[in-house]
MARGULUM-333423 format. One line per 2 residues: number of its first residue (from 0); for each residue x negated, y, z of C-alpha. Coordinates in nm, 3 decimals, decimal comma. Layout:
% MARGULUM-333423
NUM> X:Y:Z; ...
//
This chain:
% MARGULUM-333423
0> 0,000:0,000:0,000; -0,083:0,324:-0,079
2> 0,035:0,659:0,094; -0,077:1,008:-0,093
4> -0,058:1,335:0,035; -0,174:1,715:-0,008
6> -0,381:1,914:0,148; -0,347:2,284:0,160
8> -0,638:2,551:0,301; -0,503:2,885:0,176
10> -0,804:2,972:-0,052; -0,786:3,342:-0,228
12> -0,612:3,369:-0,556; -0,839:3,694:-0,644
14> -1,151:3,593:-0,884; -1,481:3,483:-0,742
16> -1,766:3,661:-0,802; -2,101:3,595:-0,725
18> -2,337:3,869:-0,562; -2,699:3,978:-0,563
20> -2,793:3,719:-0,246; -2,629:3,423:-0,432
22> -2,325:3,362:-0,225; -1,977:3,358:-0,391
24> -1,695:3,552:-0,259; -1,358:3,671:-0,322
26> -1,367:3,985:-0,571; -1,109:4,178:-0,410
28> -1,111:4,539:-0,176; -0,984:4,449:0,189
30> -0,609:4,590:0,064; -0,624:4,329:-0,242
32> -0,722:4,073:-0,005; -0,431:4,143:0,240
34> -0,177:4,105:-0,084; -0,327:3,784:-0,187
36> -0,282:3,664:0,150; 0,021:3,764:0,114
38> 0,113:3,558:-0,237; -0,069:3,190:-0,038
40> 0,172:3,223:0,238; 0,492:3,180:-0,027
42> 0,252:2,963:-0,228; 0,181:2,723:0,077
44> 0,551:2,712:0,149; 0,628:2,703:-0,262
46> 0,373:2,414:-0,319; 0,483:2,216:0,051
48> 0,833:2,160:-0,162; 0,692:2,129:-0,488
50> 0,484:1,844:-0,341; 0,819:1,671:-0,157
52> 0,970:1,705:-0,543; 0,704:1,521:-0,701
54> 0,675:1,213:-0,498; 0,375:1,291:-0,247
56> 0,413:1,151:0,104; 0,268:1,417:0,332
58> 0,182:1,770:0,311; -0,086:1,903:0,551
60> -0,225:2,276:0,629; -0,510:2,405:0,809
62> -0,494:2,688:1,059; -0,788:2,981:1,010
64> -0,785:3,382:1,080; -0,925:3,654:1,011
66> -1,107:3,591:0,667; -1,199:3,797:0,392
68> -1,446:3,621:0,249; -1,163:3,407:0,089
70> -1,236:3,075:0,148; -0,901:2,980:0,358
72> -0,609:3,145:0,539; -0,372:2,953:0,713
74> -0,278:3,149:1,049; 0,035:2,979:1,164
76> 0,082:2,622:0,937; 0,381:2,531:1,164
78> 0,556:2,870:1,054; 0,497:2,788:0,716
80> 0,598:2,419:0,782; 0,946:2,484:0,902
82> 1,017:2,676:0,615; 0,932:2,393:0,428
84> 1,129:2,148:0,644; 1,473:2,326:0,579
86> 1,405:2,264:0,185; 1,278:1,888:0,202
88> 1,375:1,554:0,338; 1,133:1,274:0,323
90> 0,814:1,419:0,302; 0,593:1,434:0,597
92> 0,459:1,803:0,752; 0,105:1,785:0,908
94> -0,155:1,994:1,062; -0,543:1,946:1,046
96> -0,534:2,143:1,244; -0,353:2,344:1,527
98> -0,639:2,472:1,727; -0,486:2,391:2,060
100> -0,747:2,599:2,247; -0,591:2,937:2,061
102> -0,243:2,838:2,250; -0,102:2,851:2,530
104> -0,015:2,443:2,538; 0,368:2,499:2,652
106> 0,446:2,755:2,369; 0,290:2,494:2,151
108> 0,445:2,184:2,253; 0,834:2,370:2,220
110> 0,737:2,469:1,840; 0,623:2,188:1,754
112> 0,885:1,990:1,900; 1,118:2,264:1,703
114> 0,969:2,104:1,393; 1,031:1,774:1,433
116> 1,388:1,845:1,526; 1,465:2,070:1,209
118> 1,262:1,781:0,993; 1,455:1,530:1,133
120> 1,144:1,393:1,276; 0,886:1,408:1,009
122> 0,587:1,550:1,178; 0,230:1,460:1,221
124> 0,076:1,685:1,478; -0,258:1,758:1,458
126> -0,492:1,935:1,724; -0,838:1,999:1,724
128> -1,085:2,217:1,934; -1,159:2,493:1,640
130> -1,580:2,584:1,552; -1,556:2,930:1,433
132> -1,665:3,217:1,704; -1,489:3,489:1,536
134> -1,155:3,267:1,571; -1,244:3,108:1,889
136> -1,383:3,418:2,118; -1,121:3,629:1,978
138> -0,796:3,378:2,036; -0,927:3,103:2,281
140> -1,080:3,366:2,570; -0,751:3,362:2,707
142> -0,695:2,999:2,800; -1,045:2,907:2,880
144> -1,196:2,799:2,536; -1,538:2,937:2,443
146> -1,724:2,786:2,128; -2,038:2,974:2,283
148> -2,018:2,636:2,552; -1,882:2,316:2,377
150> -1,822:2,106:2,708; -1,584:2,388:2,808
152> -1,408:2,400:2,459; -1,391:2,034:2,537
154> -1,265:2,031:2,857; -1,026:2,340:2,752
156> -0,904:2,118:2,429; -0,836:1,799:2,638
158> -0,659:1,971:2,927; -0,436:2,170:2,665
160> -0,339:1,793:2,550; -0,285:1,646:2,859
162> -0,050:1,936:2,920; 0,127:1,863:2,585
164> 0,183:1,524:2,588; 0,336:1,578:2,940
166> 0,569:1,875:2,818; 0,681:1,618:2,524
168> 0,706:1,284:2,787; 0,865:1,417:3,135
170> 1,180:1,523:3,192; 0,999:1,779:3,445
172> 0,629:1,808:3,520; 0,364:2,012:3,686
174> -0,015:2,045:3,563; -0,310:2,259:3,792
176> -0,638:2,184:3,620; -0,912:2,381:3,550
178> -0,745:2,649:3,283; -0,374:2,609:3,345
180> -0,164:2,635:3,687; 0,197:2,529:3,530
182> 0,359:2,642:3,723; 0,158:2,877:3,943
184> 0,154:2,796:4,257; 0,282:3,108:4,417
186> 0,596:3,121:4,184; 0,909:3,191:4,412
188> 1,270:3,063:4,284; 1,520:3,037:4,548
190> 1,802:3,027:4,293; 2,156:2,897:4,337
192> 2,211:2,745:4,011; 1,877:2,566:3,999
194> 1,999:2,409:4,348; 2,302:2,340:4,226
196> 2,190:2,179:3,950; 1,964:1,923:4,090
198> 2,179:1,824:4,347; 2,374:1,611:4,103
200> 2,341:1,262:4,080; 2,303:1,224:3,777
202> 2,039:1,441:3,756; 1,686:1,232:3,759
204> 1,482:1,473:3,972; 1,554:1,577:4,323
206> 1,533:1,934:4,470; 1,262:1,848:4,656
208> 1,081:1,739:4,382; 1,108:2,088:4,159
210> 1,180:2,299:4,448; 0,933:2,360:4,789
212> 1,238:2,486:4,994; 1,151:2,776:5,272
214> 1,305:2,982:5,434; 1,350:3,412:5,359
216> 0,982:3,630:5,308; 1,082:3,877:5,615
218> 0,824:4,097:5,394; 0,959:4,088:5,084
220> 1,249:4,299:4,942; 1,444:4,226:4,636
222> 1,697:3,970:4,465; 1,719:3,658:4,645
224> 1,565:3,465:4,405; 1,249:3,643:4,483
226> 1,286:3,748:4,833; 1,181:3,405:4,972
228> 0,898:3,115:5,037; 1,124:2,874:4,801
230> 0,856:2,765:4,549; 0,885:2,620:4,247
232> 0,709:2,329:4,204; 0,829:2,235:3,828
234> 0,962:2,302:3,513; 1,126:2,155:3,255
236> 1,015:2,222:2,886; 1,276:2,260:2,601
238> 1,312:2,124:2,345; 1,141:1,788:2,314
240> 1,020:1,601:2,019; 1,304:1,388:1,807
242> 1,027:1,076:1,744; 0,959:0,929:2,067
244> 0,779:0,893:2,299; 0,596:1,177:2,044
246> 0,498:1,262:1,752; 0,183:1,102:1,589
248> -0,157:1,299:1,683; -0,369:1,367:1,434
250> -0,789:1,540:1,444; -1,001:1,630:1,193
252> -1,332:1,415:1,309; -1,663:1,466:1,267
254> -1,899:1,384:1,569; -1,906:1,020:1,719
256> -1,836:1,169:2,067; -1,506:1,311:1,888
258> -1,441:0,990:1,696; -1,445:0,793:2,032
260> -1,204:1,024:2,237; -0,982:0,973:1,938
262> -0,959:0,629:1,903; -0,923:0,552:2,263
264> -0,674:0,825:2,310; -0,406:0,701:2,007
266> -0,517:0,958:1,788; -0,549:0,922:1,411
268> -0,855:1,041:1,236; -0,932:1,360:0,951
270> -1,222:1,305:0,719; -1,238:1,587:0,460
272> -1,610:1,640:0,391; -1,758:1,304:0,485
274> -1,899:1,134:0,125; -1,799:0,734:0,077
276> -2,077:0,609:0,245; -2,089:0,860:0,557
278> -1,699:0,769:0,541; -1,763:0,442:0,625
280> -1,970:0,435:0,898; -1,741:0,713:1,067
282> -1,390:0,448:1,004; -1,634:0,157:1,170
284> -1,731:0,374:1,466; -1,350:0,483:1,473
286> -1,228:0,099:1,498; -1,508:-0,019:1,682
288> -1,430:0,244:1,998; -1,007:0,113:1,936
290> -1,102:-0,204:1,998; -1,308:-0,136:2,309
292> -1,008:0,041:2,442; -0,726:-0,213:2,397
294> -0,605:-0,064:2,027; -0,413:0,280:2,218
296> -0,093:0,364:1,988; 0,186:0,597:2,075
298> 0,419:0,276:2,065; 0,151:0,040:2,200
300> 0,190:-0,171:1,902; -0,169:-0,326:1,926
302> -0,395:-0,343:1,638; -0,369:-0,207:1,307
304> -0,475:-0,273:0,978; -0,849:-0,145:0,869
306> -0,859:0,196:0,735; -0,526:0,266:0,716
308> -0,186:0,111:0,828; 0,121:0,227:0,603
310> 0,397:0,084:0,858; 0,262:0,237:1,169
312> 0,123:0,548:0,992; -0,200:0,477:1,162
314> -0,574:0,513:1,120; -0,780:0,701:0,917
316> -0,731:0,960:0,615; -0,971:1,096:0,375
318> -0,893:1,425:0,129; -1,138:1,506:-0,185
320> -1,116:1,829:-0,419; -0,972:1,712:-0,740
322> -0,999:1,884:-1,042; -0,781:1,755:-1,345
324> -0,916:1,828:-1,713; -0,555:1,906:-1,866
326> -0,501:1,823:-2,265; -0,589:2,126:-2,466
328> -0,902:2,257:-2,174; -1,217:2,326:-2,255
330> -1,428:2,069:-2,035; -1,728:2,264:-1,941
332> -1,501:2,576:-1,911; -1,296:2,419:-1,649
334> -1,624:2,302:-1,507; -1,803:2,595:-1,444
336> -1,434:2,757:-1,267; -1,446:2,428:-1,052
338> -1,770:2,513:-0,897; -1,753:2,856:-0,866
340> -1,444:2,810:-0,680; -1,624:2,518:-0,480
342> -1,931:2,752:-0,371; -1,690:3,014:-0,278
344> -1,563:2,746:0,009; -1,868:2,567:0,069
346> -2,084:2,899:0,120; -1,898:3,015:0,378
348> -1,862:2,637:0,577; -2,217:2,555:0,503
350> -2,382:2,763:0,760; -2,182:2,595:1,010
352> -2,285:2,302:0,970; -2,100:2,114:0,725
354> -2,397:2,170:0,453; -2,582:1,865:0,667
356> -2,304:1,623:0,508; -2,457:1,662:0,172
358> -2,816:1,650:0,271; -2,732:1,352:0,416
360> -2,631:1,184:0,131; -2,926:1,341:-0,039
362> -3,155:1,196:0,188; -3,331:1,477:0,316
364> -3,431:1,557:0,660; -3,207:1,720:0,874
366> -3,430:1,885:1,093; -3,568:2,040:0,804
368> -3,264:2,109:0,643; -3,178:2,512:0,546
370> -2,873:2,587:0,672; -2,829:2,938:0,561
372> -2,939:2,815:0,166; -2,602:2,869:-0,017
374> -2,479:2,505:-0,119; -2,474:2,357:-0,487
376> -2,145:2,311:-0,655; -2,314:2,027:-0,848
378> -2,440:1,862:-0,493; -2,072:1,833:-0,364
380> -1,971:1,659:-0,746; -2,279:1,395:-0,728
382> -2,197:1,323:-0,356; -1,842:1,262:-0,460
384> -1,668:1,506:-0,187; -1,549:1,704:-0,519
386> -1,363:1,490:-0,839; -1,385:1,639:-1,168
388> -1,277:1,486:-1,451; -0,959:1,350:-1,685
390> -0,698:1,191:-1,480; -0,843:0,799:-1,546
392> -1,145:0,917:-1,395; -1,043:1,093:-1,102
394> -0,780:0,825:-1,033; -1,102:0,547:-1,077
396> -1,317:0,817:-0,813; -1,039:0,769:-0,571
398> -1,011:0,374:-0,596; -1,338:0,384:-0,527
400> -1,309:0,579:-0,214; -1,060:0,292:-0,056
402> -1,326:-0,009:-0,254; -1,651:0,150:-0,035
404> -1,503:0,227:0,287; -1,336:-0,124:0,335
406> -0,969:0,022:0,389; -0,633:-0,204:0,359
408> -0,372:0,020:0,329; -0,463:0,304:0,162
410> -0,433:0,678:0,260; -0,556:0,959:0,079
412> -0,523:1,300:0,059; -0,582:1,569:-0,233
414> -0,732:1,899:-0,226; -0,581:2,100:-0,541
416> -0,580:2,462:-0,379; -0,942:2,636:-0,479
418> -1,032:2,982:-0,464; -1,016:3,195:-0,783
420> -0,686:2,985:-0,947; -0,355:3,122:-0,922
422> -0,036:2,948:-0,770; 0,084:2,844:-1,101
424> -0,247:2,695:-1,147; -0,260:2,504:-0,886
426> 0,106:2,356:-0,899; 0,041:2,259:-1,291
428> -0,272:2,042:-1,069; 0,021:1,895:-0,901
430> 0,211:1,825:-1,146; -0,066:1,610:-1,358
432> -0,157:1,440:-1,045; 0,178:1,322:-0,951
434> 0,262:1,227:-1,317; -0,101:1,095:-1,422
436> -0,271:0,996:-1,164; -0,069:0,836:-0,863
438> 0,134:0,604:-1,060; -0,179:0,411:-1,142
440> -0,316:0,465:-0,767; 0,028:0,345:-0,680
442> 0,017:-0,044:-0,931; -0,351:-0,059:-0,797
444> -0,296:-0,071:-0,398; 0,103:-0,233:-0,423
446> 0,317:0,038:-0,422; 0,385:0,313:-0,166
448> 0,611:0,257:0,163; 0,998:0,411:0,107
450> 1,087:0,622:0,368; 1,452:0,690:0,508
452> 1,564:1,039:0,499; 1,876:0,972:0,676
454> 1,827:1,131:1,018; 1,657:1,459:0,810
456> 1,982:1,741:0,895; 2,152:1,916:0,573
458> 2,092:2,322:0,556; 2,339:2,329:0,281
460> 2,596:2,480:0,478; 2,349:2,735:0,643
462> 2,217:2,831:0,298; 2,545:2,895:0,123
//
């Protein structure tokens, strides 16, 4: 089985240029920038139901501020997802990722339980810790998250989950850790109605559990609500996921210590950048640490199938660029577009890091390795992270992807959205893909799972 999906990283539509140091960028003043940001935002949501239209199983979107180099923009994807989720119903909304460490984990954990409810239950909910200090000092300061010290990002981004997956699981809870006090300890709430309430039998917490009754504050003056030592020891969050016990977790993976923490907590893995045979190694560390921990699932279901398990959406994804040559194109033309708009993307990642992927390939020393030398378009093609080509030999590229890395089931993700092309560009990608290309992915790996749609709600009558 095969599943196929798209992924979607808000690239600029202006053209790329490239300038005197070598480095591509968007060729747009600030205000041009700000209006093509504005045309991706109705292109994400445009393309996320073109994509349901034509057959792909899951649509995935990034989340990134405050760029205008161009590479990506993606500032709320579960925004952008709802809108899509009123105008679909089978396929499935993802994130890779929300960067849990830029929200406060309640807020987070009602929206995206808002999505699943309006989807009828179709989300994949990814998290992730975020490795970008403009992003990260700017948005995480206020809930503890500093990129400046990974082990407290760390500890920041697994508290904010443990405080999710309780809002999502308990019918009432309480969380004081090292970044969050939920609720604070000195909140007074001497209210009636909240008494009232969970005096009723029916009612599966006691007063005593959400409520440390006292008696008046002689010193305080107000309401009566406030005018007390009544604490309140919990809350209830609103509203809670459809799919239960929750939604699927999803992170994008690149570090062993990450791929570990995700396999033994449930959580499904994100390649994007990692070439076939770096792949591979990172899917057998990935099963390797499930095993060691018992196989955790959501649904303890046990084990799943290598790679990728269609029936309980499980395991590991991978997304490549893909590039279609189109009847009528001029091949080198289309070429030379393809890695422009590559080197606008991978000049700004590089530096961060993500350069080392190809020099690992390449075999060259890491320790030696320049991360500040602006990456080769060409370098991504030969180390297969980009496919180029007619739609036999992209489609061949990407059975070769699932052939190296050992998987079963088969899920991949493409990456049609690239700096310098226009909407229309991109969904006539789509198009050729979904009509070319994944019919023969589909005979070669048995089919694709059918998915019922009948528990997705009908906006007809809100529309009209």
């Amino acid at each position: 089985m095969i599943e196929i999906g798209v992924f979607h990283n808000g690239a600029s539509d202006l053209p790329c240029v490239r300038t005197p140091n070598g480095h591509v960028v968007n060729d747009g003043s600030l205000k041009e920038v700000h209006e093509s940001n504005q045309r991706v935002v109705l292109a994400q949501i445009r393309q996320g139901i073109l994509a349901d239209r034509l057959g792909f199983d899951y649509w995935f979107q990034t989340e990134h501020h405050f760029q205008p180099e161009g590479a990506e923009f993606s500032p709320n994807p579960l925004l952008s997802e709802m809108a899509i989720a009123a105008n679909t119903r089978r396929i499935r909304l993802g994130q890779a990722a929300n960067i849990i460490t830029w929200h406060h984990p309640i807020r987070f954990a009602e929206q995206v339980a808002m999505l699943d409810i309006v989807s009828g239950g179709r989300v994949e909910c990814g998290i992730g810790r975020g490795y970008q200090p403009r992003e990260n000092e700017t948005l995480g300061r206020p809930y503890g998250s500093t990129i400046q010290d990974q082990e407290r990002n760390r500890a920041s981004f697994q508290e904010a989950y443990e405080i999710i997956i309780k809002a999502w699981t308990q019918p009432s809870m309480s969380h004081h850790g090292e970044s969050f006090s939920i609720p604070p300890t000195y909140t007074k709430w001497n209210h009636a109605s909240t008494i009232a309430y969970y005096g009723l039998d029916k009612v599966e917490r006691s007063v005593a559990d959400v409520l440390d009754i006292g008696p008046p504050d002689m010193y305080a003056a107000g309401n009566p609500v406030q005018a007390t030592t009544t604490k309140l020891r919990e809350i209830s969050i609103f509203p809670q996921p459809l799919q239960k016990p929750y939604p699927q977790i999803w992170e994008p993976l690149t570090s062993p210590r990450s791929i570990e923490w995700a396999a033994s907590h449930g959580v499904n893995g994100y390649f994007v950048a990692e070439p076939n045979p770096l792949l591979k190694q990172r899917i057998e560390l990935y099963y390797e640490a499930a095993q060691k921990h018992g196989w955790p699932d959501r649904l303890n279901r046990g084990s799943f199938k290598y790679g990728w398990d269609s029936e309980r959406r499980r395991g590991i994804v991978t997304c490549r660029y893909i590039h279609l040559v189109l009847p009528g194109r001029d091949r080198e033309r289309e070429l030379e577009r393809f890695k422009l708009a590559l080197e606008l993307q991978w000049h700004y990642y590089g530096p961060f890091g993500f350069g080392a992927l190809v020099a690992a390939v390449k075999g060259e020393d890491l320790a030696k390795f320049d991360l500040s030398k602006p990456l080769d378009a060409q370098d991504l093609i030969d180390a297969g992270i980009a496919l180029f080509g007619t739609p036999d030999e992209v489609g061949a590229a990407i059975l070769r992807v699932k052939e190296t890395c050992g998987y079963e089931d088969f899920m991949f993700h493409a990456w049609f959205e690239k700096g310098g092309f226009s909407g229309a560009e991109i969904e006539e990608q789509m198009h050729a893909f979904a009509e070319e290309v994944a019919p023969g992915l589909r005979r070669a790996c048995g089919g694709s799972p059918k998915r019922d749609d009948s528990s997705v709600p009908s906006f007809d009558d809100v529309r009209a």
